[in-house]
Chimera marker file (.cmm) of the C-alpha trace (Angstrom):
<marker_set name="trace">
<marker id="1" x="-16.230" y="-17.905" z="-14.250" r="1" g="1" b="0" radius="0.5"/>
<marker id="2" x="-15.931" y="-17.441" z="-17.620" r="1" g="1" b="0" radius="0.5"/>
<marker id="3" x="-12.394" y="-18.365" z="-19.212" r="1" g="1" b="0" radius="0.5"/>
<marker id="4" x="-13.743" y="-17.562" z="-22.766" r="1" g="1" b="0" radius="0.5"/>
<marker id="5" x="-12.593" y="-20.222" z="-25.140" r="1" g="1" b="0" radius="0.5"/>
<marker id="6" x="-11.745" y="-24.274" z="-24.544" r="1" g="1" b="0" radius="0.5"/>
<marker id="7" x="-8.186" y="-24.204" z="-23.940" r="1" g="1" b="0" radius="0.5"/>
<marker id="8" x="-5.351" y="-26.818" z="-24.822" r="1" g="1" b="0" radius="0.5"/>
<marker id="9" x="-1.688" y="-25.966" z="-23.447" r="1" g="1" b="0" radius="0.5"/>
<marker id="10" x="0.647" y="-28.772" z="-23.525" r="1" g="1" b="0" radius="0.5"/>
<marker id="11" x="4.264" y="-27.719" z="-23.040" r="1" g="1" b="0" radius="0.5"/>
<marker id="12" x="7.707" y="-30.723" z="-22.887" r="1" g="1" b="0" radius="0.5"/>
<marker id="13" x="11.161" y="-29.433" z="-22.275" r="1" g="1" b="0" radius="0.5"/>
<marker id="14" x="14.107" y="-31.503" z="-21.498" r="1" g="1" b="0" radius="0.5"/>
<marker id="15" x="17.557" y="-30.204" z="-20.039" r="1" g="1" b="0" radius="0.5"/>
<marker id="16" x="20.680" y="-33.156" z="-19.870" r="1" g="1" b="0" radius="0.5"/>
<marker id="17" x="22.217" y="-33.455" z="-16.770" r="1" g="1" b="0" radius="0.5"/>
<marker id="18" x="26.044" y="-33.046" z="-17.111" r="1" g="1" b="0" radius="0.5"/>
<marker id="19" x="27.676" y="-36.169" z="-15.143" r="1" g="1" b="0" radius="0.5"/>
<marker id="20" x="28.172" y="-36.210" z="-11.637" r="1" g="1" b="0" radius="0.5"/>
<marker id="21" x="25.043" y="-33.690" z="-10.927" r="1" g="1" b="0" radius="0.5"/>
<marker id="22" x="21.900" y="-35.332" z="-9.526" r="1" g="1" b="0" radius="0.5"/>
<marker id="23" x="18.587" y="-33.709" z="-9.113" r="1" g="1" b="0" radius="0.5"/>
<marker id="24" x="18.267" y="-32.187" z="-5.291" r="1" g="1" b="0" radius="0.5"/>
<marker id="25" x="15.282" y="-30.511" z="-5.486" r="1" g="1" b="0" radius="0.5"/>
<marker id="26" x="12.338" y="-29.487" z="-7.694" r="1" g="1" b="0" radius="0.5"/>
<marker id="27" x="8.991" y="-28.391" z="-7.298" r="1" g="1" b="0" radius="0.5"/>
<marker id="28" x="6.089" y="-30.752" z="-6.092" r="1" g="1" b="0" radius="0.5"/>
<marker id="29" x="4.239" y="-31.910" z="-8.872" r="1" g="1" b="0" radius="0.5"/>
<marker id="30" x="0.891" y="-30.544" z="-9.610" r="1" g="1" b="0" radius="0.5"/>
<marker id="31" x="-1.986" y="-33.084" z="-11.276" r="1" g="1" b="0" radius="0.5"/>
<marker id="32" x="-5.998" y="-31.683" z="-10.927" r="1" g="1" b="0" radius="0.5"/>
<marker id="33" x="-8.474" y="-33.569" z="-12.785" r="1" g="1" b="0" radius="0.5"/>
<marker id="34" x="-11.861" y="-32.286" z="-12.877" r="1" g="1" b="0" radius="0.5"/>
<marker id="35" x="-15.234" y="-32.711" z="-15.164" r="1" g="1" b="0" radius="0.5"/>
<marker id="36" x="-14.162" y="-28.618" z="-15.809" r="1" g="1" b="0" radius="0.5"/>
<marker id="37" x="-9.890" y="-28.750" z="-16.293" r="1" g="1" b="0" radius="0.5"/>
<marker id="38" x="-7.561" y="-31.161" z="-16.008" r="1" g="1" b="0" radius="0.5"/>
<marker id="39" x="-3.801" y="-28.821" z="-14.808" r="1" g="1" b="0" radius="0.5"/>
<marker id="40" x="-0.424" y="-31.024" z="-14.668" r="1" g="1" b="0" radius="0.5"/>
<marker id="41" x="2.429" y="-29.465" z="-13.915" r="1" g="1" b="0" radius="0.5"/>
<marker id="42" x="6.221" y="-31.845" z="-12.982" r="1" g="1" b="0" radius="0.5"/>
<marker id="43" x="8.941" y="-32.747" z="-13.214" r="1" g="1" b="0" radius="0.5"/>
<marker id="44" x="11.136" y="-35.418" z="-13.210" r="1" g="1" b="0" radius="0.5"/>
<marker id="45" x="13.804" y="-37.225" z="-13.948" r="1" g="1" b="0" radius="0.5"/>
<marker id="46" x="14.981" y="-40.022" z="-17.132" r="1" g="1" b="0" radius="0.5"/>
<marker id="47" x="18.590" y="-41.225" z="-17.163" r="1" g="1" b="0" radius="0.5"/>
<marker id="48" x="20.314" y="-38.144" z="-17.501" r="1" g="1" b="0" radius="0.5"/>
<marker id="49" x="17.424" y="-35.989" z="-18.733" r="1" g="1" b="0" radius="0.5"/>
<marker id="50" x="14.877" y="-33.428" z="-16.378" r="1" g="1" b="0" radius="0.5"/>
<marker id="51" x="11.929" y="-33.545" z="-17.719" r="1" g="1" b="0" radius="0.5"/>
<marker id="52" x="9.273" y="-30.786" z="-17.420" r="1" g="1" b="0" radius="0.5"/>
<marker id="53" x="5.652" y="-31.226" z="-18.792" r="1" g="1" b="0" radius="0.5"/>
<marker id="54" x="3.074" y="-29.154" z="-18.468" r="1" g="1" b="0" radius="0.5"/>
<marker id="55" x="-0.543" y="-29.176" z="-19.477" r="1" g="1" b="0" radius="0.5"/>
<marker id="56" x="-3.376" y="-27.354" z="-19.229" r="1" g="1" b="0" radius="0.5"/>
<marker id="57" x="-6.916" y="-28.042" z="-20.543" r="1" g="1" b="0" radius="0.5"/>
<marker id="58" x="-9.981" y="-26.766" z="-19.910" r="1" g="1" b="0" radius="0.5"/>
<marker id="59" x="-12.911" y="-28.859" z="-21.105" r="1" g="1" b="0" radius="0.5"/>
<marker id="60" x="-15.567" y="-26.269" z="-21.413" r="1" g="1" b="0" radius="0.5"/>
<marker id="61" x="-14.273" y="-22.645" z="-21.026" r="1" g="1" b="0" radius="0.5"/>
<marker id="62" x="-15.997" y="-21.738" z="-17.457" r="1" g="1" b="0" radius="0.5"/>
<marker id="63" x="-15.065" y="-22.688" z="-14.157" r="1" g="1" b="0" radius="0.5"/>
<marker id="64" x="-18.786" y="-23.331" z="-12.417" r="1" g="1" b="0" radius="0.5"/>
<marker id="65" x="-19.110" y="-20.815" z="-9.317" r="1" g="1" b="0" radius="0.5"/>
<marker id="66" x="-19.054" y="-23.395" z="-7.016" r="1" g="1" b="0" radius="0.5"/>
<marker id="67" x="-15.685" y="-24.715" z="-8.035" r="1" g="1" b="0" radius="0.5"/>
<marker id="68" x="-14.077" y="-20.435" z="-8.158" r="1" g="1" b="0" radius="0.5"/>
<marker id="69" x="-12.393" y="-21.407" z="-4.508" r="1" g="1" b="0" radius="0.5"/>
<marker id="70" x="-11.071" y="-24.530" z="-5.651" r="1" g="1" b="0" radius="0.5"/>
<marker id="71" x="-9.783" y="-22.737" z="-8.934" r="1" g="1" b="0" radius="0.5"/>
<marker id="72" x="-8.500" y="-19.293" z="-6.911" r="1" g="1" b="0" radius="0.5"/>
<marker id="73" x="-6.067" y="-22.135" z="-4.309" r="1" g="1" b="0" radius="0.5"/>
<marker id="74" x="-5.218" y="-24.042" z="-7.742" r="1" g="1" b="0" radius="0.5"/>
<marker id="75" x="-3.768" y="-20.942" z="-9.231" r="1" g="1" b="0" radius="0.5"/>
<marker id="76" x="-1.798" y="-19.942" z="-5.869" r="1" g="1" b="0" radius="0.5"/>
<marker id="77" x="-0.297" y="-23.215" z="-6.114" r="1" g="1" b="0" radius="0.5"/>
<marker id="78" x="0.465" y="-23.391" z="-10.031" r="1" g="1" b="0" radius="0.5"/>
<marker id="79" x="2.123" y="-19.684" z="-9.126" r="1" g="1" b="0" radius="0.5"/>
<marker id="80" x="4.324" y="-21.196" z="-6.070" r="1" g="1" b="0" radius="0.5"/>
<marker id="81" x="5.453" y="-23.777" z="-8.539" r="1" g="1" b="0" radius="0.5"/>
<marker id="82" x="6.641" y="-21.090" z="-11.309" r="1" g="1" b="0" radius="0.5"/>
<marker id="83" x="8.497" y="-19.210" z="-9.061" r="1" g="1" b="0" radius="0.5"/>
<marker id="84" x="10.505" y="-22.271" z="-7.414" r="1" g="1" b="0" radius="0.5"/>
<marker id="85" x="13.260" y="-23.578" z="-8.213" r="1" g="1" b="0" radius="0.5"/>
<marker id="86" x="15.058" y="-26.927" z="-9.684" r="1" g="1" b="0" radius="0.5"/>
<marker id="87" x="18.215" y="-27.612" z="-7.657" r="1" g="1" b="0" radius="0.5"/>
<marker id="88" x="21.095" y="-29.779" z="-9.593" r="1" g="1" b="0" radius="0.5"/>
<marker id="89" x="24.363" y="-30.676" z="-6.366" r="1" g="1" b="0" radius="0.5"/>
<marker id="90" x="27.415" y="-32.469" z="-7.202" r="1" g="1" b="0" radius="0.5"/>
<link id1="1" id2="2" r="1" g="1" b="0" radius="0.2"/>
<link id1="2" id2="3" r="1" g="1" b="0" radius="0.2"/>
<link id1="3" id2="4" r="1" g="1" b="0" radius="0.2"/>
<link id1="4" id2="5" r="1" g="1" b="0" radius="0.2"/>
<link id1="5" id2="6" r="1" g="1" b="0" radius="0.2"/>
<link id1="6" id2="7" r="1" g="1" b="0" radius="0.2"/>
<link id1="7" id2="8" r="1" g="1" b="0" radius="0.2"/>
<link id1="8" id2="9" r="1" g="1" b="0" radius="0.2"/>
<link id1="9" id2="10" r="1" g="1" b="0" radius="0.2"/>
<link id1="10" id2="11" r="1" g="1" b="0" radius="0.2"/>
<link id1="11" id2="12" r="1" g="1" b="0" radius="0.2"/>
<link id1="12" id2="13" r="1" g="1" b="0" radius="0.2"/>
<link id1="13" id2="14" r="1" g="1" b="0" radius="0.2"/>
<link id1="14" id2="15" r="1" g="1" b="0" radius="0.2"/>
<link id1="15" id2="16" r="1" g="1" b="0" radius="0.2"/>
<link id1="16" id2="17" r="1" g="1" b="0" radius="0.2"/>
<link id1="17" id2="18" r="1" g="1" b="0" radius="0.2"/>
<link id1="18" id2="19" r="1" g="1" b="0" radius="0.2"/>
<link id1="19" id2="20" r="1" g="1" b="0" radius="0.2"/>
<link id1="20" id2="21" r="1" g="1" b="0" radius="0.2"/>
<link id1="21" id2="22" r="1" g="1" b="0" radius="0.2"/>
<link id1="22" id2="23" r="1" g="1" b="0" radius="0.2"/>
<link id1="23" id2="24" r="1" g="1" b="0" radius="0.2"/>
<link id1="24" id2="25" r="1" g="1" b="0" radius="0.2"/>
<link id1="25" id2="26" r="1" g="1" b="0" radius="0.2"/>
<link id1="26" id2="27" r="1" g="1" b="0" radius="0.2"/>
<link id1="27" id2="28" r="1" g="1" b="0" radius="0.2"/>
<link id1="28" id2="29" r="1" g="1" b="0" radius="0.2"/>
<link id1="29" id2="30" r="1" g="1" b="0" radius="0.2"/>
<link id1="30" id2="31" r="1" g="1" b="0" radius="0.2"/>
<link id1="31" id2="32" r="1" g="1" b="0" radius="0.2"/>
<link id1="32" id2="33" r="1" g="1" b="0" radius="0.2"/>
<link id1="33" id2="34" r="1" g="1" b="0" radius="0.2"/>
<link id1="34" id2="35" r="1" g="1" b="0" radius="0.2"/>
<link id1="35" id2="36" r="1" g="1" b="0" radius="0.2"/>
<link id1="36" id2="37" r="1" g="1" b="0" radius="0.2"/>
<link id1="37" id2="38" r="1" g="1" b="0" radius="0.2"/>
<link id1="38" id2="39" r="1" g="1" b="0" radius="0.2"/>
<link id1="39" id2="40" r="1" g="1" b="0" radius="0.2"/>
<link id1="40" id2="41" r="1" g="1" b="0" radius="0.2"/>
<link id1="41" id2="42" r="1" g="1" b="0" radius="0.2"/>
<link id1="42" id2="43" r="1" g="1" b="0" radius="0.2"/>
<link id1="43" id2="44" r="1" g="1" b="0" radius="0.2"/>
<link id1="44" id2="45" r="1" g="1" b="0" radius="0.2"/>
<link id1="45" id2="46" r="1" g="1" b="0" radius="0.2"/>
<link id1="46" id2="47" r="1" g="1" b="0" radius="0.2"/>
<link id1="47" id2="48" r="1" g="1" b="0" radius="0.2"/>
<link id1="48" id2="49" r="1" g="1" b="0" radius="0.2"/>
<link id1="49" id2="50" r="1" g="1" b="0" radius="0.2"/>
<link id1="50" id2="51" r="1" g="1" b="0" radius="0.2"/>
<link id1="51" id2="52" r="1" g="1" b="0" radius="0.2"/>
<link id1="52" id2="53" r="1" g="1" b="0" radius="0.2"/>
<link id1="53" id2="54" r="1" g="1" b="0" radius="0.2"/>
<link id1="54" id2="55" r="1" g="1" b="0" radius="0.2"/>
<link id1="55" id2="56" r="1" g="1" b="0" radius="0.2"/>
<link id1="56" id2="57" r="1" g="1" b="0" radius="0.2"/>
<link id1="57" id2="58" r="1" g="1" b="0" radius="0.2"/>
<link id1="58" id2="59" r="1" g="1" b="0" radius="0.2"/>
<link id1="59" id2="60" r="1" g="1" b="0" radius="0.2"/>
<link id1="60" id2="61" r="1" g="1" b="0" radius="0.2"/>
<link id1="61" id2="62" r="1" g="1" b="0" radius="0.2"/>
<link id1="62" id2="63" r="1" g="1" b="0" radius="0.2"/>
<link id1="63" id2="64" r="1" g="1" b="0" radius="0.2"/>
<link id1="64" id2="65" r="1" g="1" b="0" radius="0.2"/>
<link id1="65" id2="66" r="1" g="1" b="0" radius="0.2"/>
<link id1="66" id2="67" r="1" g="1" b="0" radius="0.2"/>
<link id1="67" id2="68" r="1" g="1" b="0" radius="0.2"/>
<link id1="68" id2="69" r="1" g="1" b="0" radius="0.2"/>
<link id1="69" id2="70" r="1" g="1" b="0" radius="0.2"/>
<link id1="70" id2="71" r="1" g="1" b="0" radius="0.2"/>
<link id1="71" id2="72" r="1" g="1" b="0" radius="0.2"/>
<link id1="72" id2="73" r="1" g="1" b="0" radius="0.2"/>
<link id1="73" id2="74" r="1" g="1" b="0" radius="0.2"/>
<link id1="74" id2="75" r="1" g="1" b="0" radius="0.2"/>
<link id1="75" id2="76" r="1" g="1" b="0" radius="0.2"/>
<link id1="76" id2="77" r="1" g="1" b="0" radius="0.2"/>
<link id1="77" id2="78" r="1" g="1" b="0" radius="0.2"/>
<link id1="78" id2="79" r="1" g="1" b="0" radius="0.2"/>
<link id1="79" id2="80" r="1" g="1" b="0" radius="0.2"/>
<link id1="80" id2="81" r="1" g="1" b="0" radius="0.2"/>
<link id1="81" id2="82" r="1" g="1" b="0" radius="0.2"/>
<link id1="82" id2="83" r="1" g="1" b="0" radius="0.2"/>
<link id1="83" id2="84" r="1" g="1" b="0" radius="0.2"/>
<link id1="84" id2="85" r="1" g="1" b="0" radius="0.2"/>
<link id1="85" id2="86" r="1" g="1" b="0" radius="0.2"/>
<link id1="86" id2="87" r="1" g="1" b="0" radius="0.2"/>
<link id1="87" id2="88" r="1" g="1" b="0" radius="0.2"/>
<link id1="88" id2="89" r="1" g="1" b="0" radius="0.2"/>
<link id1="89" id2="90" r="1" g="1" b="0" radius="0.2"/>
</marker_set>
């Protein structure tokens, strides 16, 4: 599969955490690393900062046929973690 180009996506964001809120839930982090991409995708907590980084490289521009099925479950799972959620409770 051709992607086209060499990609390079890296993405940080940071929300503060008012006092008395703690982290509940957030999605399960994602971390691939392959000879092809490497795809993180978290987050996670410091002091009273969430943390979400993302990045997304891929080395040559193809995905090798033999690695499409790996890729196609890879992208299901990037998609669950998009559509979750991050939970904050008192």
């Amino acid at each position: 599969m051709d992607v086209g180009y060499k990609v390079f996506n890296q993405v940080s964001r940071s929300v503060f955490i008012p006092k008395g809120y703690k982290l509940e839930f957030s999605p399960k982090k994602i971390d691939v690393k392959n000879e092809d991409y490497r795809i993180l995708m978290e987050y996670h907590l410091e002091g009273d900062k969430l943390l979400f980084n993302k990045e997304i490289i891929f080395y040559n521009g193809i995905i090798p046929v033999d690695r499409v099925k790996e890729w196609n479950a890879l992208q299901l799972e990037m998609s669950r973690f998009y559509s979750d959620f991050v939970l904050l409770t008192r």
